[in-house]
C-alpha positions, 0 to 999 in steps of 0.5 A: 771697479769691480776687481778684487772682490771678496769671494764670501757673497756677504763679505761683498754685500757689506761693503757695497752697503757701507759704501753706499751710505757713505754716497747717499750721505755725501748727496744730502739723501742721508744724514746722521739718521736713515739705513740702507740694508741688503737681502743675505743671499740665502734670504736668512735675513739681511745686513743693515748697520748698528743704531749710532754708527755715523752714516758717514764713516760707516765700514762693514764692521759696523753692519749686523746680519740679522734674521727674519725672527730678529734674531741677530746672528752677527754684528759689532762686538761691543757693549750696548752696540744694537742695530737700528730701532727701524730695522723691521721697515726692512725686515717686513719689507723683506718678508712681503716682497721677495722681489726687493734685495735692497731697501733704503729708508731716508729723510731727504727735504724735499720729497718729505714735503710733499708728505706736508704741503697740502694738496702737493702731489708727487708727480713723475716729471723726469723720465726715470720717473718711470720706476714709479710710474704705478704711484708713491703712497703716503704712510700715515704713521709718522713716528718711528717704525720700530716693531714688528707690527708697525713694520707690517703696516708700513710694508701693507702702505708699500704694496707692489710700489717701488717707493712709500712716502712716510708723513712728515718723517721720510721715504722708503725705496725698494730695488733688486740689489744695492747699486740699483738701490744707489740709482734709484735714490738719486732718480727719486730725490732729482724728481722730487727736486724738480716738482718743487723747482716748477711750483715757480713756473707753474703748473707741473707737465708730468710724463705720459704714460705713453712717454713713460712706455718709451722711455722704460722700452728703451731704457736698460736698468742694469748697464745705467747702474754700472754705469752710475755705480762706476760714476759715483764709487769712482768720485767717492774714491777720489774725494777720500769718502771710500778707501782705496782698498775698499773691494766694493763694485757692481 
């Protein structure tokens, strides 16, 4: 999967983030609304895509560089194409946590419940839980994020968290590049599926945090995101979700 890519380290990141969108909207995680972004290599700011491009065809065509400032420095050539309104969730991310390359900001069903249901409590039941082991906080804003101020906010509420609930409105992921982004959004929607699975069974059994240091001891992070990369880019490319010449790989 990983032959053939371009040589321009943006060129590359483009595709990676218009194909992961198009994954995460094909797995329910995102919908018509929603954004996955990506640090530019030379941290002058970041790609993310343009407000009304429809998460299921995106291409790199329609992703905007854009820098801390907000200034835009390259984007769709069309009248009245902006990027997305919540950009600045990425960009004051970005500027909090150096150690974030990657961010996506959803509306999956079911881990927004837990942001409405009283009393419901995000637990860790499934062992790559152990990424966000330290806690899910809950930001209490629950409109849109979309100045500056608001997105600092919402980066004081993330903290050095792996994820942030937003009430009755979505979720925010962080990870170091886009395919551990992809992992992380499937782990993260598969654990909040099972809570609310096991509310008919009973009470949930969350992890240890003996059990988590097991897992996290033994488990390697990056050869799981090839490995899930290879996985879900290979089955978009066969279902048609991914064009064939698309030089997209870990």
């Amino acid at each position: 999967m990983s032959a053939n890519l371009p040589n321009d380290p943006v060129a590359r990141l483009k595709y990676q983030v218009a194909a992961v969108t198009r994954i995460l909207n094909d797995e329910d995680i995102l919908d018509y609304s929603g954004h996955v972004s990506a640090r530019l290599p030379d941290n002058s700011g970041y790609i993310v895509q343009s407000m009304h491009g429809s998460r299921a065809e995106l291409t790199p065509d329609d992703l905007f560089t854009i820098g801390f400032d907000d200034e835009i420095q390259e984007g769709p050539d069309e009248d009245g194409v902006r990027p997305v309104s919540e950009r600045f969730i990425h960009s004051e991310i970005y500027k909090a946590r150096p150690d974030v390359n990657a961010i996506l900001h959803a509306h999956p069903d079911v881990p927004v419940l837990f942001t409405i249901a009283k009393g419901a409590k995000l637990e860790m039941v499934k062992n790559h839980g152990y990424r966000w082991r330290t806690g899910v906080p809950t930001h209490p804003d629950t409109a849109h994020i979309n100045t500056e101020a608001l997105g600092q906010e919402l980066a004081g509420t993330l903290g050095d968290h792996q994820a942030a609930l937003i009430r009755a409105h979505g979720v925010v992921l962080v990870a170091e590049d886009v395919a551990h982004l992809l992992i992380d959004a499937v782990h993260f929607d598969d654990n909040a599926k099972a809570v609310l699975e096991l509310s008919r069974l009973g009470p949930p059994l969350p992890m240890t945090d003996a059990e988590l240091d097991i897992f996290e001891e033994r488990f390697d992070r990056p050869r799981h995101a090839k490995k899930l990369w290879k996985y879900y880019a290979g089955r978009a490319r066969s279902d048609g979700l991914i064009p064939d010449d698309w030089p997209v790989g870990p």
